[in-house]
C-alpha positions as CSV (number, residue, x, y, z in Angstrom):
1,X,0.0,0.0,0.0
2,X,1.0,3.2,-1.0
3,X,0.5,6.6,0.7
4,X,-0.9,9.2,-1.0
5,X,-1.1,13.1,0.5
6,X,-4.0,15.2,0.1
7,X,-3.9,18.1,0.4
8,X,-7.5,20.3,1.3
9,X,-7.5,24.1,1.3
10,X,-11.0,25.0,2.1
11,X,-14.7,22.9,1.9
12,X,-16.8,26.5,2.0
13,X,-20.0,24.4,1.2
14,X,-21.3,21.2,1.0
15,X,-24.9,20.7,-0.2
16,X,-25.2,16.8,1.1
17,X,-25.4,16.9,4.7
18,X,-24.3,12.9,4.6
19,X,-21.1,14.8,2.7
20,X,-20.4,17.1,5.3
21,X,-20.6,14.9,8.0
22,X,-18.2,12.4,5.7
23,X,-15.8,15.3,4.9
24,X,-15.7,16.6,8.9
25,X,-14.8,12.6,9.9
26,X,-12.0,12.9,7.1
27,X,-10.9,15.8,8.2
28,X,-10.5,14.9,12.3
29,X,-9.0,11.7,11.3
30,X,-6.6,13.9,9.3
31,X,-5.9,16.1,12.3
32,X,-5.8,13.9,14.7
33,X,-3.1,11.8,13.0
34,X,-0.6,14.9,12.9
35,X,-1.1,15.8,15.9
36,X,0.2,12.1,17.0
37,X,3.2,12.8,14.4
38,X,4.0,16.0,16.6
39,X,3.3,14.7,19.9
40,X,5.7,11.5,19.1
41,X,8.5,13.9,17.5
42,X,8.5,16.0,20.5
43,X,8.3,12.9,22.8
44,X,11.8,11.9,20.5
45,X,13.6,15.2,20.7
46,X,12.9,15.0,24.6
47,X,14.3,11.4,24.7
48,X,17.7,12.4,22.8
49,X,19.0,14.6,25.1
């Protein structure tokens, strides 16, 4: 499996409430995996020294 980046500026509307909700889970799941990649990079740069 490959990974792919994807990149979303802005969603200013969504018509399909079903989309929105869809498009709001994507996004969290985005931001939530980041947020481990900091936390575990700061967790490693405290470890190192």
């Amino acid at each position: 499996m490959t990974k792919k980046m994807i990149k979303t500026v802005s969603v200013s509307y969504v018509h399909d409430p079903e989309a929105a909700e869809k498009w709001f889970q994507i996004y969290m799941d985005l931001l939530l995996d980041e947020m481990k990649k900091d936390k575990l990079s700061i967790e490693a740069s405290y470890n190192e020294t």
